[in-house]
C-alpha positions, 0 to 999 in steps of 0.5 A: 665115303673112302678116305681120299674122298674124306682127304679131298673134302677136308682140304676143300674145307681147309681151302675155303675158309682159309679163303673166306679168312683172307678175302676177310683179312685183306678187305679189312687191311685195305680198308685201315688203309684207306681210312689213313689215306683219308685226310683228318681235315675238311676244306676249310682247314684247306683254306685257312692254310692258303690264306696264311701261305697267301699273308706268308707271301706277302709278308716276305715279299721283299717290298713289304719287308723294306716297308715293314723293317726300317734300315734308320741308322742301320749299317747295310750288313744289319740290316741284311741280316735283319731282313734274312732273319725275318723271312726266315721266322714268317717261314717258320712260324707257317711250317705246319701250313703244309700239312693241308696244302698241296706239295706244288703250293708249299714248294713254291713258298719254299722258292719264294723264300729262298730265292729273296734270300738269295737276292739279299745275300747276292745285293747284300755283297756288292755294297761297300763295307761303309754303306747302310742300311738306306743304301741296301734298301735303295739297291733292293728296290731298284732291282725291283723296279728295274724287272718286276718278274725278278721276284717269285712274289706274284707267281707264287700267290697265282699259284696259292689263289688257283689251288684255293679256288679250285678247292672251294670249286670241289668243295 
């Protein structure tokens, strides 16, 4: 063999496993990948996550908040406050829940609660300094009654019972 014969073999040689070592190389990286793709939980892990985003809803709910929270002997500014701190504490106490939901399921329990935050601040402010908390109460329910669609309440928990559904319809 002549030494360009021996040149070109060699660098065949080089090339190949060279080759061989990255095809190696890259279907291992994927693969690390795709294991971290991979969620490290099972369906039922899933579905405990919506079944606590589900009692979240209805705990923050605003009906349910007047009906678990008292405004008896209240001025309606502490009871305000009373109300906004408690949304906010169900909330966090269920932050690890959207670890296992969809990022759709977890921001519309993030809108509930802004948005009956937001009603509360905005109720909150066209009361009198003088009224109570009965009257802040009064005024929530009223606003309630008088459109229903005005809380995210019943939208919020078609959503987490369709993406559970359709989790126990794959599973």
């Amino acid at each position: 063999m002549n030494n360009n014969s021996s040149i070109i073999l060699a660098i065949i040689i080089i090339v190949g496993v060279l080759g061989v070592y990255f095809l190696f190389y890259f279907r291992e990286t994927r693969g690390v990948k795709k294991e971290r793709k991979k969620p490290a939980y099972d369906a039922s892990l899933q579905l405990q996550a919506y079944e606590r985003l589900t009692i979240l809803a209805e705990r923050i709910s605003l009906k349910n908040l007047i009906s678990r929270l008292s405004p008896a002997h209240m001025e309606a500014s502490a009871y305000h406050v009373l109300l906004v701190e408690s949304i906010k504490q169900e909330y966090e106490y269920n932050l690890s829940q959207q670890l296992y939901v969809s990022a759709q399921a977890w921001q519309a329990v993030t809108n509930l609660k802004e948005q009956n935050i937001f009603i509360l601040h905005q109720l909150a402010h066209t009361l009198p300094e003088t009224a109570t908390g009965m009257d802040l109460s009064k005024r929530i329910l009223e606003l309630l009654d008088a459109d229903p669609k005005t809380s995210l309440h019943s939208i919020v928990l078609d959503a987490l019972r369709y993406e559970a559904r359709q989790l126990m319809a794959g599973a």
